[in-house]
C-alpha positions as CSV (number, residue, x, y, z in Angstrom):
1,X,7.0,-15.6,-11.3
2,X,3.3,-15.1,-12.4
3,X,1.9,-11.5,-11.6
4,X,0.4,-11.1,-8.5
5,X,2.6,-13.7,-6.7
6,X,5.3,-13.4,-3.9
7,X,8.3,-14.6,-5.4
8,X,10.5,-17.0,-3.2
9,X,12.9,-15.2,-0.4
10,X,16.5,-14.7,-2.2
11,X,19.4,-13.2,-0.9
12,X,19.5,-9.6,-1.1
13,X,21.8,-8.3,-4.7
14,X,22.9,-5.5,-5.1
15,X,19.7,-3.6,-6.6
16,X,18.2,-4.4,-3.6
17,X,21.5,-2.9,-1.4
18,X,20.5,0.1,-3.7
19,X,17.0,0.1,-2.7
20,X,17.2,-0.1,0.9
21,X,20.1,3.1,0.6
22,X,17.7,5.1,-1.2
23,X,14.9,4.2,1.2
24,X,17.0,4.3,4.5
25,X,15.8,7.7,5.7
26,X,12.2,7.2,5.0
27,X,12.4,4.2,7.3
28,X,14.0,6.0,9.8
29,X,11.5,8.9,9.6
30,X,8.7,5.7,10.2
31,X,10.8,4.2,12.9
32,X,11.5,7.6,14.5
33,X,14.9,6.6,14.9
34,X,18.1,6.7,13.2
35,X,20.0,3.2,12.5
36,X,23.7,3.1,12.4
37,X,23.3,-0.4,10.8
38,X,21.1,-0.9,7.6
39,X,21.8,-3.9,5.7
40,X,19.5,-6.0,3.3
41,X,19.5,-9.6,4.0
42,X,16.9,-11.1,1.7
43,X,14.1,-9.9,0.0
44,X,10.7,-11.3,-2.2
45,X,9.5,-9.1,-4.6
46,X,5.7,-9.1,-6.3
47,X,5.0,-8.3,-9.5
48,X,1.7,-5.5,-9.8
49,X,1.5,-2.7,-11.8
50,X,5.3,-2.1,-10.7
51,X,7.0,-4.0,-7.9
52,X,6.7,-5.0,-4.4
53,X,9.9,-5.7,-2.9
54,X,9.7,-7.1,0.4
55,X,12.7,-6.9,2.5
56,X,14.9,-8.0,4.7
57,X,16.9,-5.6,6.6
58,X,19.3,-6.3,9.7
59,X,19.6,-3.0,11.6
60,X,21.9,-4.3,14.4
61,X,22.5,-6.4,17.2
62,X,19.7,-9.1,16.8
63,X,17.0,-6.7,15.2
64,X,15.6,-6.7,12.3
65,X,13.1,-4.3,10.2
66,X,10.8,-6.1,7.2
67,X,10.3,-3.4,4.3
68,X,7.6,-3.2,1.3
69,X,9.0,-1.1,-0.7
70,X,6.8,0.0,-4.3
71,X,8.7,0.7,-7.3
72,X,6.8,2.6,-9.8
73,X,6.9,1.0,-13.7
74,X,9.2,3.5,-15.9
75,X,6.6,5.0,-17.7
76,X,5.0,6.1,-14.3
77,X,8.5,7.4,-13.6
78,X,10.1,3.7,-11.7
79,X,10.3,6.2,-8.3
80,X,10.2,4.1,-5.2
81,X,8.3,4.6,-1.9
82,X,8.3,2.8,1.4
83,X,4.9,1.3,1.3
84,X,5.0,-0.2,4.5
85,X,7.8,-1.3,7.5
86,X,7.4,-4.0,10.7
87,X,9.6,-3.4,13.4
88,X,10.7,-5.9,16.4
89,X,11.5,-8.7,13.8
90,X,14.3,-11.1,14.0
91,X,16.6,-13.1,11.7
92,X,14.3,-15.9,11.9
93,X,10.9,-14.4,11.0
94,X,9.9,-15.2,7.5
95,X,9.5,-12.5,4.8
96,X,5.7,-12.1,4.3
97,X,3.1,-10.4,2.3
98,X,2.0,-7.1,4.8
């Protein structure tokens, strides 16, 4: 993967399952609801100065949240921040750049 570019979607591993447990409350704090269901599904990450991860995550029943997460490079620290979150999406809806 080239820098700049949105990788291709791949199912979430388990540094992403880490990712989305870390970020989990600041999600909710976004949402302004708690979710009893948080599971990574899939997930495309961008290479910038640090990473993008875009992701996946089912929060029960048929809904699903869609993350950008930043990860900072280690010399900046690597600490990771919820960039960004779209709500009302479903299984189906592709993982895009947002």
């Amino acid at each position: 993967m080239m820098t700049g570019g949105a990788g291709p979607p791949t199912d979430a591993d388990e540094e992403i399952h880490k990712i989305c447990e870390s970020i989990k409350p600041h999600a909710e704090k976004h949402a302004g609801k708690s979710y009893n269901v948080f599971n990574a599904k899939s997930y495309r990450r961008q290479l910038v100065s640090g990473t993008n991860y875009f992701i996946k995550v089912h929060v029960g029943g048929d809904d699903h949240v869609h993350l950008r997460v930043y990860k900072k490079l280690p010399c900046n620290g690597g600490d990771l921040e919820l960039s960004d979150m779209q709500q009302s999406k479903s299984h189906h809806d592709p993982i895009e750049y947002f």
